[in-house]
ZASENU-828289 format. One record per residue (C-alpha): x, y, z; residue in three letters. Coordinates in nm, 2 decimals. Example, Ala and Ser with C-alpha at 12.3 -4.5 7.8 and 13.67 -1.06 7.14 Angstrom:
! residues 2
SITE      px      py      pz  res
SITE    1.23   -0.45    0.78  Ala
SITE    1.37   -0.11    0.71  Ser
***
This chain:
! residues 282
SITE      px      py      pz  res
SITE   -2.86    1.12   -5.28  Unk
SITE   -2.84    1.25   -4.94  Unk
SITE   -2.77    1.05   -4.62  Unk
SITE   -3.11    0.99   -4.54  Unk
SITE   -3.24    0.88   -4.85  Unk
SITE   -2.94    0.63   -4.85  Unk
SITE   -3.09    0.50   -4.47  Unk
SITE   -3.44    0.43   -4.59  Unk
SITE   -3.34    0.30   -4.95  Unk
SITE   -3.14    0.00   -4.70  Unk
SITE   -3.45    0.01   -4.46  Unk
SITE   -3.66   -0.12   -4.71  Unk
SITE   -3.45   -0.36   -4.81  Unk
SITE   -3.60   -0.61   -4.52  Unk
SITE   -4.03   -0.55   -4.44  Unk
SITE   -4.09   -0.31   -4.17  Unk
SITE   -4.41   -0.33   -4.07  Unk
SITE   -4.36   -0.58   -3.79  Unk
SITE   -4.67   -0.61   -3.61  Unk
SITE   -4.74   -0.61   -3.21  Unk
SITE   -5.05   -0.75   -3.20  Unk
SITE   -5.00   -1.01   -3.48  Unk
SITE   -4.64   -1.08   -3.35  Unk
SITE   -4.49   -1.09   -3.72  Unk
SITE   -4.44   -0.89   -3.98  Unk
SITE   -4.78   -0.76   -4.13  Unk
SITE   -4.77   -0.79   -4.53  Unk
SITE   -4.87   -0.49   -4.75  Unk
SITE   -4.90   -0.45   -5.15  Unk
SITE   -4.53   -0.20   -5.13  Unk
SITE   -4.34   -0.53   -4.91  Unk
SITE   -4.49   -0.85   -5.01  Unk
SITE   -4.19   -0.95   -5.21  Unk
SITE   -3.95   -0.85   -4.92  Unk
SITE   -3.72   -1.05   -4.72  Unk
SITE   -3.87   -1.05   -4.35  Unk
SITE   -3.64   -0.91   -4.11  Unk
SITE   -3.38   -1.20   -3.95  Unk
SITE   -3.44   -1.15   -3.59  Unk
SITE   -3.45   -1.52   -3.51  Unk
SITE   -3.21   -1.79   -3.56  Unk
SITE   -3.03   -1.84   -3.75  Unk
SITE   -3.02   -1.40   -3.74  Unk
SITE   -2.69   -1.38   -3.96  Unk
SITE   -2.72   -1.57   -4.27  Unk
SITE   -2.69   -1.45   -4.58  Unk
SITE   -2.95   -1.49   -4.85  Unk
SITE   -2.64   -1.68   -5.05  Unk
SITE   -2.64   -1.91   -4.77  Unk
SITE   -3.01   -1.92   -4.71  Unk
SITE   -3.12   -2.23   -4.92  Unk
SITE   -2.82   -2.47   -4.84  Unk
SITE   -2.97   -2.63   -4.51  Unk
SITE   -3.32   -2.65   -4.65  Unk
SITE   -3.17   -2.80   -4.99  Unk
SITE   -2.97   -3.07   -4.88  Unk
SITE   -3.20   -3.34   -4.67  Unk
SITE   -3.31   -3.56   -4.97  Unk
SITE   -3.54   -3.86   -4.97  Unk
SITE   -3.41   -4.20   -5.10  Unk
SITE   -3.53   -4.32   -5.43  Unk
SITE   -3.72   -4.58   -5.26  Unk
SITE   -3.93   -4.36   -5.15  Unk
SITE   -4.29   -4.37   -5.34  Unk
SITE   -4.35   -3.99   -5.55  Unk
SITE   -4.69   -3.90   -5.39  Unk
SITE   -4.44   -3.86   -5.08  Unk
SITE   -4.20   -3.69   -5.23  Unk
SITE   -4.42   -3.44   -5.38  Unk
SITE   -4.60   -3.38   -5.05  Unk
SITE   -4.23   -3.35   -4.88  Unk
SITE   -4.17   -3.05   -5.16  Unk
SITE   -4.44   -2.88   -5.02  Unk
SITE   -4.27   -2.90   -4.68  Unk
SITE   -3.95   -2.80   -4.78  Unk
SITE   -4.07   -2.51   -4.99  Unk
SITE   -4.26   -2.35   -4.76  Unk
SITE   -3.96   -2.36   -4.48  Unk
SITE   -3.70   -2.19   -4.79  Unk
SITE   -3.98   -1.90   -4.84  Unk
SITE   -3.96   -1.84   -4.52  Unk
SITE   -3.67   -1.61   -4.63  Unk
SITE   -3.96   -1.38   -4.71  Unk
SITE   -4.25   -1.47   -4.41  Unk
SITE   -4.12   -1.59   -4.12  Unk
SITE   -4.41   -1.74   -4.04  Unk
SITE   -4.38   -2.02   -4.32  Unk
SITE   -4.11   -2.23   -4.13  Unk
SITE   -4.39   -2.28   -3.90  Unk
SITE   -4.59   -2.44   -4.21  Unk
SITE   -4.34   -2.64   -4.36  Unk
SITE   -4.25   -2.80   -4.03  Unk
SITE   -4.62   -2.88   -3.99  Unk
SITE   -4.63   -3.02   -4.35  Unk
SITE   -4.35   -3.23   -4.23  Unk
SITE   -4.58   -3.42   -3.96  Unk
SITE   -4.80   -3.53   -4.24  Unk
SITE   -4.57   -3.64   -4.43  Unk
SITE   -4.46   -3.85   -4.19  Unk
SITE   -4.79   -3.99   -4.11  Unk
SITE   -4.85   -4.02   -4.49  Unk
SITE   -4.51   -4.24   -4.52  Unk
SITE   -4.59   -4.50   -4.22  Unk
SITE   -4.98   -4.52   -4.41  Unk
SITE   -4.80   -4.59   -4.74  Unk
SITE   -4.51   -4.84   -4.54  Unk
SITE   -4.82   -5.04   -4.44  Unk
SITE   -5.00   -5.05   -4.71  Unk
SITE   -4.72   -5.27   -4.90  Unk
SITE   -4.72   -5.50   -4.69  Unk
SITE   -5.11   -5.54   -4.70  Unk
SITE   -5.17   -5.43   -4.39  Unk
SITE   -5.31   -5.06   -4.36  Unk
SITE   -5.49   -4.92   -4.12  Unk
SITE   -5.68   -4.55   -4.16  Unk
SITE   -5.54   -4.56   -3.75  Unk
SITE   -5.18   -4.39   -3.72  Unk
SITE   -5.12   -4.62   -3.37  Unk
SITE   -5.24   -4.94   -3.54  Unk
SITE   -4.99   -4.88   -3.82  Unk
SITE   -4.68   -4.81   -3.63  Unk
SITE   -4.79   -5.11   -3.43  Unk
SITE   -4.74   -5.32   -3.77  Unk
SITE   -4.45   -5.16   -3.89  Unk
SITE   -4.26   -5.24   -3.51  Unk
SITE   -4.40   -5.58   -3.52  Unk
SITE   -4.25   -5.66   -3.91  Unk
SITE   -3.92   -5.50   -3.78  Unk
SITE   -3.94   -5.22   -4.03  Unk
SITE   -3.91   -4.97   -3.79  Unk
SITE   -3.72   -4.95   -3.44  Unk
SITE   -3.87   -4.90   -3.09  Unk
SITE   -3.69   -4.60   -3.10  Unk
SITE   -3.82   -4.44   -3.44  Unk
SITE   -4.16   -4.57   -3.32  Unk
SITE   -4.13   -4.29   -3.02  Unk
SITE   -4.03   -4.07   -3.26  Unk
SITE   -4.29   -4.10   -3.50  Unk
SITE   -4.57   -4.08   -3.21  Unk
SITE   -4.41   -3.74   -3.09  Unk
SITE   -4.46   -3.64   -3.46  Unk
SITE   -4.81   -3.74   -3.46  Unk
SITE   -4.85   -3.51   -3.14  Unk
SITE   -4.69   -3.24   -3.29  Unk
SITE   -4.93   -3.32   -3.60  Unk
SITE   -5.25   -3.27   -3.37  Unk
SITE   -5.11   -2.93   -3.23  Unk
SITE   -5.08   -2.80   -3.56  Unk
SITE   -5.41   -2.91   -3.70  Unk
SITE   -5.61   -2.84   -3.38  Unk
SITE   -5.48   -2.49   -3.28  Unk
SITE   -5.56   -2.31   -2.95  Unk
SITE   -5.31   -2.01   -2.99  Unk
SITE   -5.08   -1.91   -3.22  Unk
SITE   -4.70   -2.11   -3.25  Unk
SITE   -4.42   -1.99   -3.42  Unk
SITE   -4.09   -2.20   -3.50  Unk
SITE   -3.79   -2.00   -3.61  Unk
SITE   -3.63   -2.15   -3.92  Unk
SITE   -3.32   -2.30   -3.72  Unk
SITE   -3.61   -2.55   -3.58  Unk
SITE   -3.81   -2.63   -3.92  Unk
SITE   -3.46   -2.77   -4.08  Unk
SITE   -3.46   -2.99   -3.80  Unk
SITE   -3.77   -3.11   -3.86  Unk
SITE   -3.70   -3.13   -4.21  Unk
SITE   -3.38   -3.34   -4.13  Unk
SITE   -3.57   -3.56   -3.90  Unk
SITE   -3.84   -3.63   -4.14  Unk
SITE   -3.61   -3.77   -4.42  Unk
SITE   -3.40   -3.96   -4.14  Unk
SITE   -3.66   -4.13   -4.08  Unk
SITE   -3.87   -4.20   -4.40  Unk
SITE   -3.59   -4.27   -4.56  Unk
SITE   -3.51   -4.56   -4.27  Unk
SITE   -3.84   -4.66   -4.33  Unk
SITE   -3.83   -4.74   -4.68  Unk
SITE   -3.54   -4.91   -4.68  Unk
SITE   -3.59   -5.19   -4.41  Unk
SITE   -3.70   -5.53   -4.53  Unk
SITE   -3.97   -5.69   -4.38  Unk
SITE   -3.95   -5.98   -4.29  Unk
SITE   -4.12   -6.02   -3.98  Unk
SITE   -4.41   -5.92   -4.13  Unk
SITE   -4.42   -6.20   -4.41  Unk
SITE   -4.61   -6.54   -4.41  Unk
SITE   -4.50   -6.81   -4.48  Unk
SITE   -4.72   -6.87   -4.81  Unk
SITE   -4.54   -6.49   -4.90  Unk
SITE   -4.25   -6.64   -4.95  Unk
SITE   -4.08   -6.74   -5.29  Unk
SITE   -3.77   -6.97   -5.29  Unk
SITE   -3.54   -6.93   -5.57  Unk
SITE   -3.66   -7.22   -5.75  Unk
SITE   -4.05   -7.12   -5.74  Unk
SITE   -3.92   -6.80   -5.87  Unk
SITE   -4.09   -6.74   -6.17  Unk
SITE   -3.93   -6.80   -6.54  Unk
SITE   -3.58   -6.91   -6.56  Unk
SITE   -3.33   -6.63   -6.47  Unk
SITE   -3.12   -6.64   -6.82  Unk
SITE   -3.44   -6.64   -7.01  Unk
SITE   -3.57   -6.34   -6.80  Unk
SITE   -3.25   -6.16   -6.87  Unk
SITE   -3.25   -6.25   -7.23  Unk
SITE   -3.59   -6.09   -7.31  Unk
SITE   -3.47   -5.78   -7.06  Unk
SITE   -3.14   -5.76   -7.26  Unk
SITE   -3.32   -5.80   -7.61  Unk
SITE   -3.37   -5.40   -7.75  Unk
SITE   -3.54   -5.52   -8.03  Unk
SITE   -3.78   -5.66   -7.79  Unk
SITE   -3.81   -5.40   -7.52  Unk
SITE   -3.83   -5.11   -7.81  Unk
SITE   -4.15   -5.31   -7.97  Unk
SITE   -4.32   -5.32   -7.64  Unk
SITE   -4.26   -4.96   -7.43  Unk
SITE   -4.24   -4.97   -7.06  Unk
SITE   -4.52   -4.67   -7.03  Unk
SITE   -4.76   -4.89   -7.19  Unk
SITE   -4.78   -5.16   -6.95  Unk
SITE   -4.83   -4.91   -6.66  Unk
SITE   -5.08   -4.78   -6.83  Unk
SITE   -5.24   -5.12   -6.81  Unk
SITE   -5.12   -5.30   -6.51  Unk
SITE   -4.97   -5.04   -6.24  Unk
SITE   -5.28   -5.03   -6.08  Unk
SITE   -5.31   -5.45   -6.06  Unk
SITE   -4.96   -5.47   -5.98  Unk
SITE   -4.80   -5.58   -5.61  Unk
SITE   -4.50   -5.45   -5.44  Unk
SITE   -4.21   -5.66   -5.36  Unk
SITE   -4.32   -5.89   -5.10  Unk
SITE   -3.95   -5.93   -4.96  Unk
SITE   -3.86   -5.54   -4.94  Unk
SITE   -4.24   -5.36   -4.99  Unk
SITE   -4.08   -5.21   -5.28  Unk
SITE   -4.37   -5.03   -5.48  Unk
SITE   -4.49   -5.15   -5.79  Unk
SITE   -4.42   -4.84   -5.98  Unk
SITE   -4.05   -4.85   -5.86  Unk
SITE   -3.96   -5.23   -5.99  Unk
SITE   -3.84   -5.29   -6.29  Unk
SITE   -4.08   -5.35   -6.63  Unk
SITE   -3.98   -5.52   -6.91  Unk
SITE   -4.16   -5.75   -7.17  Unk
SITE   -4.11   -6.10   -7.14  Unk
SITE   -4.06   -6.37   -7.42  Unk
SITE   -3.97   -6.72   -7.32  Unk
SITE   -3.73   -6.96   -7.60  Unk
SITE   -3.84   -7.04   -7.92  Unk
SITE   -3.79   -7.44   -7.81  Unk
SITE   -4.09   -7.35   -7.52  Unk
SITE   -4.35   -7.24   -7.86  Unk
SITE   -4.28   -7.54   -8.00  Unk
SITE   -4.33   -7.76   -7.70  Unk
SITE   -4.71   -7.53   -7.65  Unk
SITE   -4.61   -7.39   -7.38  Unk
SITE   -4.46   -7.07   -7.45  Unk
SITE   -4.58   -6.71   -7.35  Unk
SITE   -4.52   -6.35   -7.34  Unk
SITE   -4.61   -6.05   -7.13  Unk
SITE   -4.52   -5.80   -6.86  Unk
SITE   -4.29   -5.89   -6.61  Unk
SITE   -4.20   -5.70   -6.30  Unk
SITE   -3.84   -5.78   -6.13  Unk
SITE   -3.70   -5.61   -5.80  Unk
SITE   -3.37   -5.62   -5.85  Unk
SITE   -3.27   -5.56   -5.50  Unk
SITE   -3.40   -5.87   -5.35  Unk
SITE   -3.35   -6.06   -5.73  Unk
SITE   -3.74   -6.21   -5.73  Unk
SITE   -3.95   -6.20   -5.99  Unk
SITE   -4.31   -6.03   -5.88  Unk
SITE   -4.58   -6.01   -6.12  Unk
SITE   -4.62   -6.14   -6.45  Unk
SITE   -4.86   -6.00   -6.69  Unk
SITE   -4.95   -6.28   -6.99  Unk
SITE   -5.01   -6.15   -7.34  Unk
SITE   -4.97   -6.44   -7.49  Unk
SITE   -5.00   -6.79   -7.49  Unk
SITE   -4.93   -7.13   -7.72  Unk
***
């Protein structure tokens, strides 16, 4: 193989067909599959090194699935950028609706959506779940949300930029999910310890009972209740991310006619007892 042959082979090892008028690279059927040529920042990584930064920003298991999945869109996009340039742009828009998605959901378990972005940043400030500060934040993402969905020209972030929109994104979401709310409970919301529910050992007896638990599977009372169930009311926890378990009070309550059995959702975090879903009665 002659020097020349050697020079294109490595050519084509990046697209070339980097386009003037489009002002990236313009995809054809021989370089779709292609890395695109790394003359942004960060210029010099390698493709080894490529996927660490985008990898590593990880949303807390508090936060509810639909989010997460919609964040893996995000971060998906920005990684493929390796390939189109042009995707980091994407993913970091993705990331603005995320965000917007995760104050929406924030409200709603408190009871207190709104389909206005303002009027729900205004409730999560006022139950202290956010801070004045991430509330400035999340309004600059909202602007950054309408210049990607109401385009006037054409805007191009480098990847160095989407991973910091990816980083911000699960700073704050994360933040988000984790903050109690207290300020935004009544008082009729709240549940002393001795209004709690069932007593605690016999809660934890039924939970601790395999027997029990194996007879009645955990996937069945979703399938019944998840969509009747409430979040925590302490810590918004969603209902899908407390813990199920079937419920069966002491023998002694049966004989007294006033036993039961059913579903019983616990968050274990704030130790309250949430919903309780009767089976069964004497």
């Amino acid at each position: 193989m002659n020097t020349i042959q050697i020079a294109m082979n490595e050519e084509m090892q990046n697209k070339d067909s980097y386009d003037e008028l489009l002002s990236f690279s313009r995809i054809t059927p021989e370089n779709w599959s292609l890395p695109d040529h790394k003359n942004y920042m960060p210029a010099d990584v390698t493709k080894e090194n490529w996927a660490g930064p985008f990898l590593k920003p990880r949303l807390d298991a508090t936060v509810p699935q639909g989010i997460v999945q919609l964040f893996e869109v995000a971060r998906g996009c920005m990684l493929y950028s390796w390939f189109f340039y042009p995707l980091a742009t994407l993913g970091a828009e993705q990331c603005m609706r995320v965000g917007e998605l995760a104050v929406w959901e924030r409200c709603r378990m408190l009871q207190k959506e709104s389909e206005h972005f303002f009027s729900n940043l205004q409730t999560l400030l006022a139950a202290g779940v956010i801070s004045t500060g991430d509330e400035s934040r999340f309004q600059a993402m909202r602007r950054l949300r309408n210049t990607g969905s109401h385009l006037k020209n054409l805007t191009l972030l480098d990847p160095g930029m989407a991973i910091t929109a990816l980083n911000d994104t699960v700073e704050l979401i994360n933040r988000m999910f984790s903050a109690p709310a207290e300020a935004a409970m009544d008082e009729d919301d709240e549940i002393s310890e001795d209004d709690d529910g069932y007593p605690w050992e016999d809660v934890e007896a039924s939970r601790n009972d395999e027997r029990l638990q194996r007879q009645h599977p955990m996937t069945e009372a979703k399938r019944l209740y998840l969509d009747r169930a409430k979040p925590c009311p302490q810590c918004g926890c969603v209902a899908d991310g407390l813990a199920w378990f079937y419920f069966e009070s002491p023998p002694e309550t049966w004989e007294g006619l006033c036993g039961c059995e059913g579903w019983i959702t616990v968050c274990d975090r704030c130790h309250r007892q949430v919903d309780f879903f009767a089976e069964l009665r004497s």
